[in-house]
VOPA-713377 format. One record per residue (C-alpha): x, z, y; residue in one letter. Coordinates in steps of 0.02 Angstrom, whole numbers, padded with zeros to 5 digits, always signed. Each point is the difference from the previous one (the first is absolute). Layout:
XZYA;...
END
This chain:
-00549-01407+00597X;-00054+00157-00089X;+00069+00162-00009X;+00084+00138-00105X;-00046+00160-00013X;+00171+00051+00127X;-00076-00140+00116X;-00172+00083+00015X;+00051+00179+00010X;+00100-00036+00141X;-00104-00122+00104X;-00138+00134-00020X;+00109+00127+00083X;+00094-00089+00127X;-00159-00104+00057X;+00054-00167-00024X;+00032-00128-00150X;+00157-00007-00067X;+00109-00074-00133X;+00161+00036-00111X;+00165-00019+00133X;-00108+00078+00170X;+00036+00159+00071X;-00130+00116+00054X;-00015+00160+00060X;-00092+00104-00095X;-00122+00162+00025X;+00066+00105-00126X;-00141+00131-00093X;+00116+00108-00087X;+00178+00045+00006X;+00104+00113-00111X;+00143+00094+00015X;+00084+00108-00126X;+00138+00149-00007X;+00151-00122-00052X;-00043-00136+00146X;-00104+00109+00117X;+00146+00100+00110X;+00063-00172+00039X;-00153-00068+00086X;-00011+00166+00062X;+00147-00009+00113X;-00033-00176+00046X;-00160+00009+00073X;+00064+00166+00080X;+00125-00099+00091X;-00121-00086+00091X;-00073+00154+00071X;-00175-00036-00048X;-00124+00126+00053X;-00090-00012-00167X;-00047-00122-00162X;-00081-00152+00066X;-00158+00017-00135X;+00040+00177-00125X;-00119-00007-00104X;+00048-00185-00060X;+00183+00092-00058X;+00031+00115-00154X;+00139+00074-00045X;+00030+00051-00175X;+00154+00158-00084X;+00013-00082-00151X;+00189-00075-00020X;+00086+00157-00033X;-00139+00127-00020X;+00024+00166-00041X;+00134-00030+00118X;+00174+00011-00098X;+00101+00050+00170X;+00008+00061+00167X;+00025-00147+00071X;-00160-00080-00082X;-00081+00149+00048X;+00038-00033+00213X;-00096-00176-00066X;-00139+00091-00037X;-00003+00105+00146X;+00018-00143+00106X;-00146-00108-00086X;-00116+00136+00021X;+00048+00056+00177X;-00037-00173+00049X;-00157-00004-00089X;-00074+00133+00076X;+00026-00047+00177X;-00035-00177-00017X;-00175+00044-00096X;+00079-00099-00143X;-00065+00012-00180X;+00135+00073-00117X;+00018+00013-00208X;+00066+00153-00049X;+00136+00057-00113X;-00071-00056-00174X;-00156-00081+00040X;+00064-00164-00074X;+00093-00134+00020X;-00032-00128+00160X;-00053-00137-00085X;-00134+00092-00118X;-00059+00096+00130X;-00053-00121+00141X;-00103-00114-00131X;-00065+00159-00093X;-00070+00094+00180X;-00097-00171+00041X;+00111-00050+00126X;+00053-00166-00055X;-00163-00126+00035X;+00014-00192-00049X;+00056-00121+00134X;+00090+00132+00096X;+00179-00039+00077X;+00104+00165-00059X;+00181+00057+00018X;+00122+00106-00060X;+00155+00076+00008X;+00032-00052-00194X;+00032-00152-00098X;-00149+00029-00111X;-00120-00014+00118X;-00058-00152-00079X;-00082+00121-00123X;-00151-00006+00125X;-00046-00173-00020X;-00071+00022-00156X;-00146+00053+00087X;-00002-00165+00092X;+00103+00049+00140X;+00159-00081+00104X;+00116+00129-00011X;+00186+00018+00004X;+00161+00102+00043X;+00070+00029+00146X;+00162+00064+00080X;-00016+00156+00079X;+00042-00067+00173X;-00132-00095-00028X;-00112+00155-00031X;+00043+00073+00149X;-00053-00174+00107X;-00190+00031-00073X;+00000+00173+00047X;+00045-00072+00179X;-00100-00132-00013X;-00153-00001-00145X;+00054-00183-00019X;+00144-00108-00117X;+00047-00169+00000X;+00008-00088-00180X;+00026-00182-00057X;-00136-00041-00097X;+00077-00047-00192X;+00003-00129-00113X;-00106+00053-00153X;+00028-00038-00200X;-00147+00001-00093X;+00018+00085-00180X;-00125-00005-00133X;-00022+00098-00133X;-00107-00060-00164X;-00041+00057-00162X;+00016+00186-00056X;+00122+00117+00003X;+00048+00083-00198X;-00031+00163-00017X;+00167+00097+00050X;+00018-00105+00133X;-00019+00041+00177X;-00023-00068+00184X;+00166+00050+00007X;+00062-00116-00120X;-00110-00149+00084X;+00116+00061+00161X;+00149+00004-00083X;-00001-00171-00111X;-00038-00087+00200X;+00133+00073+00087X;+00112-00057-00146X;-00084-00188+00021X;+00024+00019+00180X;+00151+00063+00016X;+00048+00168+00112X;+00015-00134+00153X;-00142-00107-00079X;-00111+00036+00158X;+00083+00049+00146X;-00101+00034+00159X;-00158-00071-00093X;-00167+00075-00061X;-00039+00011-00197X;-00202-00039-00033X;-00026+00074-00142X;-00160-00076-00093X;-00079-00057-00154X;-00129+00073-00125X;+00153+00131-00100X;+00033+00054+00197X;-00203+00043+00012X;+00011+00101-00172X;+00121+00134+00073X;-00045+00147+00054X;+00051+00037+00207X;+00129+00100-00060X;+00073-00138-00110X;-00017-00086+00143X;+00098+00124+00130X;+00141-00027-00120X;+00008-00184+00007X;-00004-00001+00163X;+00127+00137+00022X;+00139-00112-00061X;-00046-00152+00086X;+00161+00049+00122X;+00102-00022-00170X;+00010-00176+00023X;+00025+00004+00185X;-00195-00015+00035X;-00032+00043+00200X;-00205+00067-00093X;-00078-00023-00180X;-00195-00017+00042X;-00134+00015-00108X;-00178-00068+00004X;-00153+00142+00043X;-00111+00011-00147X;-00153+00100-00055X;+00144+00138-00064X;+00059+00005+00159X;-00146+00038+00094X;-00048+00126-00158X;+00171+00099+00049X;-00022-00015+00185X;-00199+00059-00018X;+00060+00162-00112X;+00122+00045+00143X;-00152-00016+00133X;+00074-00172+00106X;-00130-00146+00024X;+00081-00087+00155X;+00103-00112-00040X;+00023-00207+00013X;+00093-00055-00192X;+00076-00179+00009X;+00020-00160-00131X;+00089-00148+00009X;-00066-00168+00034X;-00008-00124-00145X;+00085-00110+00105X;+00147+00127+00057X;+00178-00055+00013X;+00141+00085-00124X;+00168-00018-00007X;-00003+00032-00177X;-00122+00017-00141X;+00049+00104-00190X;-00132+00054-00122X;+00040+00131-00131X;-00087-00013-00177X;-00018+00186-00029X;-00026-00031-00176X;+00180-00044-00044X;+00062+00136+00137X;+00078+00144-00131X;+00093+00180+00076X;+00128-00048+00127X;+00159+00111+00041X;+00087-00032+00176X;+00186+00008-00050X;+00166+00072+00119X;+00017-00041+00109X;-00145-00111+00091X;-00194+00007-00014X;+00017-00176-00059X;+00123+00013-00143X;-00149+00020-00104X;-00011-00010-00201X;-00158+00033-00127X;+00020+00178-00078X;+00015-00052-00160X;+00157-00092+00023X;+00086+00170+00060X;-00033+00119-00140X;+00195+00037-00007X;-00001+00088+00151X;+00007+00166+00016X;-00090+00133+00129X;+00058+00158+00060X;-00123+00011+00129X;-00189-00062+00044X;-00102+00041+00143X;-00175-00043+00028X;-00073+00007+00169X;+00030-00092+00178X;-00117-00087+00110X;+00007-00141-00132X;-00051+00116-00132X;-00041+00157+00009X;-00198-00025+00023X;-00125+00070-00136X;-00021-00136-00100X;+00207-00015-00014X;+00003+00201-00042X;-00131-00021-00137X;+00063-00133-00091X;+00172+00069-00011X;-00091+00149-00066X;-00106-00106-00116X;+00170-00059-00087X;+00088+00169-00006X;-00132+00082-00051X;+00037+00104-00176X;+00209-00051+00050X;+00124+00066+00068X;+00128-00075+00130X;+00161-00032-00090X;+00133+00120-00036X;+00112-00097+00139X;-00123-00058+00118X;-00040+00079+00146X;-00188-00029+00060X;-00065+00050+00165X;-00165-00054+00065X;-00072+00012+00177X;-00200-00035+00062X;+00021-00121+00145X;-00121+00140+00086X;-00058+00186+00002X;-00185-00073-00055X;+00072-00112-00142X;+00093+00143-00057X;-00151+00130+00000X;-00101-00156-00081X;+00117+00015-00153X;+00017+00174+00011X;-00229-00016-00021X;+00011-00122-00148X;+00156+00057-00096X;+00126-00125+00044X;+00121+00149+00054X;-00017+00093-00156X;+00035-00136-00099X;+00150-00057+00114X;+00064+00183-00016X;-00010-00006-00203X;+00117-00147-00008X;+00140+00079+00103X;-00043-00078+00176X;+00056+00091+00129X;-00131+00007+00149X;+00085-00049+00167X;-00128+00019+00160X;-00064-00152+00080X;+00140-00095+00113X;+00139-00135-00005X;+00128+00118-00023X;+00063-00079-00161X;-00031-00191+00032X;+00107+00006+00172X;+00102+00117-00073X;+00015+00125+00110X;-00051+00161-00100X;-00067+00024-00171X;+00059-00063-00147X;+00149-00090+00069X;+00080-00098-00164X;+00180+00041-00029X;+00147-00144-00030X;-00039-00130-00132X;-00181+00062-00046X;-00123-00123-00037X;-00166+00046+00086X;-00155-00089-00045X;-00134+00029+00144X;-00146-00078+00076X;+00060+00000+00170X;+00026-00163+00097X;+00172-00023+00006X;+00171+00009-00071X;+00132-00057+00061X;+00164+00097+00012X;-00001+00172+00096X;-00195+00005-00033X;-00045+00160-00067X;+00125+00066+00082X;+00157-00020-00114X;+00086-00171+00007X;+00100+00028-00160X;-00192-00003-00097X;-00078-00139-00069X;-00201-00025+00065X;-00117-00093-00108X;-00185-00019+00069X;-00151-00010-00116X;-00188+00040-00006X;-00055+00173-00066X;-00052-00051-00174X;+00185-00058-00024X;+00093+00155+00087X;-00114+00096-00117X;+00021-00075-00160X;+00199-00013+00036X;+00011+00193+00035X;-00065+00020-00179X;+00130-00110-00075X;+00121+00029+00112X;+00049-00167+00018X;-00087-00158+00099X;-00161-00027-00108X;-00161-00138+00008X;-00128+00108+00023X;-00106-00097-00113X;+00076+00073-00147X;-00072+00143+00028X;-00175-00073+00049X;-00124+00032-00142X;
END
């Protein structure tokens, strides 16, 4: 029987063949840890009493949650995070360096067919560079510091291809958003998402990152992509040339197989108060927007900032929308800072929030107040997200959150496509 791309990633690492339903115990090669799950896996793995981290410089940790930190209490986090870094030789992401998820693929550490964990849901983003990865508890964090190892059963995969082309004003994040609506936001519990097809090869890895960042959305365990010449192009620029990238076999077992014309895919907009109450923009033009934000580790790459800039460019943001924007790093946001993207951002009333997840989590910075509507790119919206659960999230690629802060109401971004 062949295998899926889950299957082969972890038989490579654990040394033996094995198939959906086994358990294995695998050799993890990275593990992450941030400022919001950190302290927590802190404690536990000093509990044990553990002279030191079983393998330190497989762990990062990464301020990025609530960063500037809004409160003392955030600010003992901190403290603690670094303290611990520093005696257990442990690499650490400062204070506005980016956000977790950005950073780790952007420093080249994220190679194909690696086994990687973190303390975050959204780990998944990492498999778009052909990767097993996936969230973990942070109990479970502080059993790989103890012992560099994890056990995981091995998933069931869907296969999803993608055909066709995608309209211009529409995204990766729309391809994303129209499957977890198919799927539903239990569609794939504990299973692995194969993304493939020729419209999945035209995307740029940063398109990619973001399909793969919501695989989770649907209840995906990892959302895996296939290593192409792009890949290795990204990898090579960032200096890494050891690596082992994985494919499925022809003859590999699914549970279930969907392919997505990308042709008839038009601008999607996840509704309150679930990722997969999903609806085509167009059909919600009635709505109205106080507030948009543009950013995340779903969003808040280059390409995301300069396309939002493309669209605003020569506008302004509404009288009665507020529109913040955040780079997902320090370098994205110097990049557009280089080429203009800022200045442009500035001249249509953005307001310039530093690179974090301070307003997708909701813990700090630009917290919506009761019965806003907030159009965002972020990942998720369901009640409380943001941080106020009298507000109503709605989730949507750039090009939408940008044209919509113009109009001040939900708007197809094709309208505004020349």
């Amino acid at each position: 029987m062949g295998q899926t791309i889950a299957e082969k990633i972890l038989s490579n690492n654990s040394g033996k063949q094995v198939q959906a339903g086994e358990i294995v115990i695998a050799n993890v090669d990275l593990a992450m840890a941030h400022d919001s799950t950190g302290p927590i896996a802190l404690k536990s793995f000093e509990a044990f009493k553990a002279p030191s981290v079983r393998f330190p410089e497989k762990v990062v940790f990464v301020l990025d949650h609530a960063t500037p930190s809004p409160n003392e209490r955030v600010s003992r986090i901190h403290s603690m995070l670094r303290d611990f870094s520093q005696k257990n030789n442990i690499r650490l992401f400062e204070v506005g360096e980016g956000i977790c998820h950005q950073l780790l693929v952007e420093k080249g550490l994220v190679k194909p067919g690696s086994v990687i964990i973190g303390c975050d849901s959204h780990t998944c983003t990492y498999g778009a560079m052909n990767t097993f990865a996936f969230g973990i508890g942070s109990t479970d964090m502080a059993a790989f510091m103890l012992t560099g190892k994890l056990w995981i059963k091995v998933p069931r995969s869907i296969k999803l291809t993608y055909t066709g082309k995608l309209q211009n004003g529409v995204s990766s994040k729309d391809m994303i958003l129209k499957t977890i609506g198919t799927l539903s936001s239990k569609g794939a519990e504990y299973h692995a998402l194969e993304f493939t097809g020729q419209a999945i090869r035209d995307l740029s890895i940063s398109e990619r990152l973001t399909i793969s960042n919501m695989s989770i959305e649907c209840g995906a365990k990892a959302g895996i992509i296939e290593a192409d010449q792009k890949t290795r192009n990204y990898l090579a620029a960032r200096g890494i040339k050891d690596y082992q990238s994985f494919a499925s076999d022809i003859d590999a077992e699914y549970s279930k197989e969907l392919e997505f014309d990308c042709n008839s895919i038009v601008p999607q907009v996840a509704c309150p108060h679930s990722v997969d109450n999903v609806y085509a923009a167009e059909t919600l033009h009635d709505v109205e927007i106080n507030q948009v934000f543009i950013g995340s580790c779903t969003n808040g790459r280059y390409e995301d900032l300069k396309e939002a800039s493309d669209f605003l460019d020569g506008n302004k943001a509404h009288k009665k929308v507020r529109l913040f924007v955040s780079p997902a790093s320090s370098s994205i946001y110097m990049e557009c800072l280089k080429n203009g993207i800022i200045e442009k951002l500035l001249n249509s009333n953005a307001v310039l929030l530093p690179p974090g997840c301070g307003p997708c989590v909701g813990t700090h910075l630009g917290v919506p107040s009761d019965g806003d509507n907030v159009l965002s790119t972020t990942n998720r919206n369901f009640k409380g997200r943001m941080g106020n659960n009298k507000a109503n999230i709605y989730l949507a690629s750039p090009a939408t959150c940008a044209a919509s802060a113009i109009t001040g109401k939900i708007t197809d971004p094709r309208n505004f496509v020349k």
